[in-house]
N, C-alpha and C positions, 0 to 999 in steps of 0.2 A: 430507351425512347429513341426513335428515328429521330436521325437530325433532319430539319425543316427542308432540306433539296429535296430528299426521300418519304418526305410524309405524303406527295402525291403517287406513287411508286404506285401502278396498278396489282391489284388482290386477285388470289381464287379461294373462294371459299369451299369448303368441302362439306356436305351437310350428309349424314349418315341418318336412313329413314330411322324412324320410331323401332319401337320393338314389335315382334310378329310372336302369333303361338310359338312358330320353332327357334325362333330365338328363346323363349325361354325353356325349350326342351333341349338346347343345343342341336338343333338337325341344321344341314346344311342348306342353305337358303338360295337357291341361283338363279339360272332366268327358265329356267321351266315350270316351275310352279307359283304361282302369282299368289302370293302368300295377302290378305290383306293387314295392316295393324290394330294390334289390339285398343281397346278403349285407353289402357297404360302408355301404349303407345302415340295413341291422339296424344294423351293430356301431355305427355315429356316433350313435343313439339310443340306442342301450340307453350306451354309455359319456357321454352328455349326460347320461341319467338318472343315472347315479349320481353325479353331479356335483348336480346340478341340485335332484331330485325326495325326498325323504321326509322325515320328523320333524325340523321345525328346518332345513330348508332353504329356498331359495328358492319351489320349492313345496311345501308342505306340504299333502297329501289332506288333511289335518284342516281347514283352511281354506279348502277350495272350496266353494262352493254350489251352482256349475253349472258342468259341459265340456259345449261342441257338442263335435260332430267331423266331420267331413267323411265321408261314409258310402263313399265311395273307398276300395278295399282299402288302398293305400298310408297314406289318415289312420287309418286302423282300425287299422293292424300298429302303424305310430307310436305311437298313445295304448297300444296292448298293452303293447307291449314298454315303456313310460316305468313303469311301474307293475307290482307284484309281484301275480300269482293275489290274494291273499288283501285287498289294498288295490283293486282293478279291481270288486272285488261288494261289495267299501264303500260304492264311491261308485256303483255299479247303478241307485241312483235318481237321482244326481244328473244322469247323461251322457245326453244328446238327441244321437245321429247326424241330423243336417238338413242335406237339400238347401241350407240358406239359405246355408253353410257352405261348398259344394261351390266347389270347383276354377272358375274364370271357362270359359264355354261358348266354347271356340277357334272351332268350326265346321268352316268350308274351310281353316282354320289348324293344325288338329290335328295332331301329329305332324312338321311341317314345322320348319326352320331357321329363323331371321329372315331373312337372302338368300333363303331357298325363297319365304316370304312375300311378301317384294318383289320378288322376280322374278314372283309370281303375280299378284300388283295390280299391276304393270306391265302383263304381257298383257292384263288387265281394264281397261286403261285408269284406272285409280284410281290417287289418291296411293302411290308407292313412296320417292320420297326421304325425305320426314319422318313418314312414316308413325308414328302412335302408337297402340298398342289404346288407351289412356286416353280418346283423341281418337276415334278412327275406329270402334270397335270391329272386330268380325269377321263377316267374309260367310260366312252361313250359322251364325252365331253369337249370342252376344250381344252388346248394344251396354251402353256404359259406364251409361247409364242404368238396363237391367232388374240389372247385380250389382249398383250402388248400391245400386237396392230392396231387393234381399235381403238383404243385408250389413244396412242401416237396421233392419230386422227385428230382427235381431241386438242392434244396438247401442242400440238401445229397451227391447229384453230386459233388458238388462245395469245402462242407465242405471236402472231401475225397480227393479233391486234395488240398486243401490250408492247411490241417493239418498238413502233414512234412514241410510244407514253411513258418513258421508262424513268423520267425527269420532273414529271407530273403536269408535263404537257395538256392533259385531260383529264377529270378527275373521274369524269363518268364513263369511266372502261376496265373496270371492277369484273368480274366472272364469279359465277354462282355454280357448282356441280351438285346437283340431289339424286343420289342412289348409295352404292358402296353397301357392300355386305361382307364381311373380312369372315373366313373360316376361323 
């Protein structure tokens, strides 16, 4: 339990969308193909949220100051559904949908298995055994260096407002990110 100085300590919360068809085939999921979620999907958010989301809970809209969101229908449907009609145009100013946000750029990776993958960078003569995106990035993709940048974006944003609040100066300067697709 945070001791009482630090229970105002500003948050990011990290909300990882629903499930998509190729999440359940395992194909890789990134920002080219605008995958939408499935009905399993809807329902595992919307029942997070009521877990999770309103007055006095973990997150609390009253305590946000900024959501990105991933402008990917799938982080769009997610932030929808976490949040009621009437609490969504509360926070209307608060929410920036940014690229910076979006899904890691797969490429020639898109939609494929992890086997699909390395069977494909084997043909290519490229590393397939230890193959890492972290590491390698993706052909025809991005490499691990241009999502750093974007992300860093982000997280300069963030740090610039939580650095006067770090005392619990504020309580409503909380951050919310909705996107993230992890290979």
């Amino acid at each position: 339990m945070a001791a009482d100085k630090d229970a105002g300590t500003p948050r990011v919360f990290l909300v990882r969308h629903g499930q998509t068809e190729w999440t359940i085939n395992g194909r890789w999921t990134g920002s080219t193909a605008d995958i939408p979620l499935t009905q399993f999907g809807e329902s595992q958010i919307s029942s997070s949220a009521q877990q999770l989301v309103g007055p006095g809970k973990l997150i609390d809209p009253e305590d946000l100051a900024l959501v990105f969101v991933s402008p990917m229908q799938r982080a769009r449907k997610t932030f929808e559904l976490m949040f009621e009609p009437a609490t969504r145009e509360s926070l209307r100013a608060k929410v920036d949908f940014t690229k910076d946000l979006v899904e890691w750029g797969y490429g020639d990776y898109e939609g494929l298995s992890t086997a699909e993958i390395k069977q494909l960078r084997e043909q290519r003569g490229l590393n397939a055994k230890d193959f890492d995106v972290f590491k390698h990035g993706c052909e025809g993709g991005e490499s691990p260096e241009q999502v750093t940048e974007r992300v860093d974006k982000l997280i300069m944003k963030i740090r610039e407002l939580h650095a006067p609040n770090m005392h619990g100066e504020n309580e409503a300067c909380n951050v919310l990110l909705v996107s993230f697709h992890g290979a």
